[in-house]
C-alpha positions as CSV (number, residue, x, y, z in Angstrom):
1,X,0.0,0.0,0.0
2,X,1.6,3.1,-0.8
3,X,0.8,6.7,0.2
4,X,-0.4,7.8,-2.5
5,X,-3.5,5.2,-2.8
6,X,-4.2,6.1,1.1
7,X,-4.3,10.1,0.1
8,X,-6.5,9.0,-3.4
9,X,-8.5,7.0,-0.5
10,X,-9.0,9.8,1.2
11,X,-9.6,12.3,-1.1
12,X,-12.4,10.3,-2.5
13,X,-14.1,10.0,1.2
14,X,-14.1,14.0,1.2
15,X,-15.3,14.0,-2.5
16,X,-18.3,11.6,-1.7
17,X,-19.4,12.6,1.5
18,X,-17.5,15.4,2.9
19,X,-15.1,16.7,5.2
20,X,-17.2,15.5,7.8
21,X,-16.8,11.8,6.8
22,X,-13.1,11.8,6.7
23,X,-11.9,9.4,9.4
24,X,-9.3,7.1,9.3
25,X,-11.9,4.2,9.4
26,X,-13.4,5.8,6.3
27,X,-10.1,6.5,4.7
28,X,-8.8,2.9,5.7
29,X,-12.3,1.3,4.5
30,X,-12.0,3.2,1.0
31,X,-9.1,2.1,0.4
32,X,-9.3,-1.5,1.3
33,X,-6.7,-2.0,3.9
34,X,-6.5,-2.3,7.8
35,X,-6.5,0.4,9.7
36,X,-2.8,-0.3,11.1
37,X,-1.8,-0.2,7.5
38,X,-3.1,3.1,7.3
39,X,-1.5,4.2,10.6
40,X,1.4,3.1,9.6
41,X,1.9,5.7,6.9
42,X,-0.3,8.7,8.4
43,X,-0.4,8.3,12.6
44,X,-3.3,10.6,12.9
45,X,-6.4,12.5,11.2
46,X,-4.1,15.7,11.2
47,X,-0.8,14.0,9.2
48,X,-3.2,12.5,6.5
49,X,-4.7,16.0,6.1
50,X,-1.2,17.6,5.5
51,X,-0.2,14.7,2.9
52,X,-3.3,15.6,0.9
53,X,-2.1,19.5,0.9
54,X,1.6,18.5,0.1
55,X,0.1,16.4,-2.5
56,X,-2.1,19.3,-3.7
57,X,1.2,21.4,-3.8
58,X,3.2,18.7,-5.1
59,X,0.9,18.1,-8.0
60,X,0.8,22.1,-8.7
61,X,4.3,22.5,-8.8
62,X,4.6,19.2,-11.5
63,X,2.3,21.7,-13.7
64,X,4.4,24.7,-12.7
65,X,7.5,22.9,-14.0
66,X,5.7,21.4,-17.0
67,X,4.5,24.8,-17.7
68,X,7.9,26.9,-17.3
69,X,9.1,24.1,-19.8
70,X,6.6,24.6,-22.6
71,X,7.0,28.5,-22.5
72,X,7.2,29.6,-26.0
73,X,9.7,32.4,-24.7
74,X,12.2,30.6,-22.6
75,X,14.7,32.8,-21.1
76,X,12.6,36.4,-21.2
77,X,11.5,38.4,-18.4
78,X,7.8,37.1,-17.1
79,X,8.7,32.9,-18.1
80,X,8.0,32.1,-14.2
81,X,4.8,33.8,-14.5
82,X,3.5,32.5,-17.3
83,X,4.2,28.8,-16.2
84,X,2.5,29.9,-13.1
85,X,-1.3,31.2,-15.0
86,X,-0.7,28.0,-17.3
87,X,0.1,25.9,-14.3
88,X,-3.0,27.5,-12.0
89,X,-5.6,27.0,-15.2
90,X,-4.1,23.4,-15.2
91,X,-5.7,22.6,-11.6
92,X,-8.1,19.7,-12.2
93,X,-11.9,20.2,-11.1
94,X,-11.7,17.8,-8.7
95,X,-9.1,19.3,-6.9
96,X,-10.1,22.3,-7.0
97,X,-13.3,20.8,-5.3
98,X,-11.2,19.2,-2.4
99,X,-9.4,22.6,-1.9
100,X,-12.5,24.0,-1.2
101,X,-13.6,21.2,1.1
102,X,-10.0,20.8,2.6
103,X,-9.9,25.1,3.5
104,X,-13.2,24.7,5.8
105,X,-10.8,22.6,8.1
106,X,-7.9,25.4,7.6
107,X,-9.9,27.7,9.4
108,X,-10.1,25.4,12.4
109,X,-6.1,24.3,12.2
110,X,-3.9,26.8,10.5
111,X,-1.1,25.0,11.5
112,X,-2.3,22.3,8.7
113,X,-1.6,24.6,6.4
114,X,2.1,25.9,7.3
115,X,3.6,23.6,4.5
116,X,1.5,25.4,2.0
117,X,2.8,29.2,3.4
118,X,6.5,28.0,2.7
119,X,5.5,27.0,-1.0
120,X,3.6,30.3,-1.3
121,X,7.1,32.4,0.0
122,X,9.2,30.5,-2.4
123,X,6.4,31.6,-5.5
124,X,6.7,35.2,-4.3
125,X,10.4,35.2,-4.3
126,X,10.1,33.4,-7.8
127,X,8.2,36.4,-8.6
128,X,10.3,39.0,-7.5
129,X,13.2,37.6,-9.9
130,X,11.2,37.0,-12.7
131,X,12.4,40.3,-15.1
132,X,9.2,42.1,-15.1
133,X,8.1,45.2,-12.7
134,X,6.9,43.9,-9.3
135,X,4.0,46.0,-9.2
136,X,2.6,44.4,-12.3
137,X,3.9,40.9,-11.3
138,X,1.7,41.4,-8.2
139,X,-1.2,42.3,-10.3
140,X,-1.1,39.4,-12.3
141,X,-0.6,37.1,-9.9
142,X,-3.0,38.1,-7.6
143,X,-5.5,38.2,-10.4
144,X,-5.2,34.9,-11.6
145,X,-5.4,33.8,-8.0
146,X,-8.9,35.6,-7.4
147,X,-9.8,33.7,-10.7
148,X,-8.6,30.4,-9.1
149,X,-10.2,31.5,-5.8
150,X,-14.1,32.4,-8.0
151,X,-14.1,28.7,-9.4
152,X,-13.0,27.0,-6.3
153,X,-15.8,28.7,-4.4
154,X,-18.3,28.8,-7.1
155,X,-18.1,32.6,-6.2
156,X,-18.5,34.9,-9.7
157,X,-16.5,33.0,-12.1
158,X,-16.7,35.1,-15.6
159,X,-18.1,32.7,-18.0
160,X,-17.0,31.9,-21.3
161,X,-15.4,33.8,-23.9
162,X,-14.8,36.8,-20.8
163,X,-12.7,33.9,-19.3
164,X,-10.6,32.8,-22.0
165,X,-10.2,36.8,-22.6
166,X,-9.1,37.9,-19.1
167,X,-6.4,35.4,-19.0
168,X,-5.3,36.0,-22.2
169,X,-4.5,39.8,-21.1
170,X,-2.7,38.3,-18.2
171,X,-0.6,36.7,-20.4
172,X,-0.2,39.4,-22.7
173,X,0.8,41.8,-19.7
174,X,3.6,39.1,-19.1
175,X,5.2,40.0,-22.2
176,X,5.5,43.5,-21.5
177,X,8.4,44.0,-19.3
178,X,8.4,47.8,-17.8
């Protein structure tokens, strides 16, 4: 059994019946092993909730990389950023539904959440070296991040084309070094 089935196991538990549901019984019943063998790899409720946020970050940070990779423009002043719209538009629905489930237990636990606040520093230092005025970095990141934030709330997502046209202007603004 490998960690990776236990946090797919898990992930499904919040996915099908919520946050509430997610025990290690539940986790340990999904994914077909004993509970020891689930303990054995996450101790308590607390560790397999920080597994599925590192997994969330780990995941992102594939994209990122995949992204930074792919960029038609490889070496010029915004490449980091770019990766990082690409990577953030990447984010499967499903996980953007278990963010949304997983941040109602944030609230309760910050401390759940320090692994993500280290990620987060190392992105804004990425940021800050990326060639292009900071000022306009932090605009486009922190629009693209609302974006992300309206679909995994359900909370005034642009529809089609207004979408597809808001991030293109991200990306154009990318390309425009001050």
């Amino acid at each position: 059994m490998t960690r990776e089935t236990l946090l797919r196991a898990a992930t499904q538990v919040i996915l099908d019946k919520g946050v509430e549901a997610l025990t290690l019984d539940a986790v340990a019943h999904q994914a077909g092993v004993s509970k020891g063998g689930l303990l054995y790899h996450f101790p308590n409720k607390d560790v397999l909730i920080v597994g599925m946020v590192e997994q969330l970050i780990q995941d992102f940070e594939t994209a990122l990389q995949e992204e930074f990779d792919r960029d038609d423009a490889p070496g010029t002043p915004g490449q980091w950023l770019r990766a990082y719209i690409q990577a953030t538009l990447r984010i499967s629905k499903q996980s953007l539904a278990l963010i949304a489930r997983l941040s109602s237990i944030g609230v309760d636990k910050p401390e759940l959440l320090e692994c993500a606040e280290a990620y987060e520093q190392r992105w804004r230092q990425r940021l800050k070296t990326d060639g292009l005025n900071p000022r306009t970095a932090t605009i486009i990141q922190l629009a693209i991040d609302g974006l992300w934030f309206s679909e995994v709330f359900k909370l005034g997502s642009p529809d089609e084309p207004l979408r597809t046209q808001v991030v293109q202007s991200l990306l154009a603004m990318t390309r425009k070094p001050e």
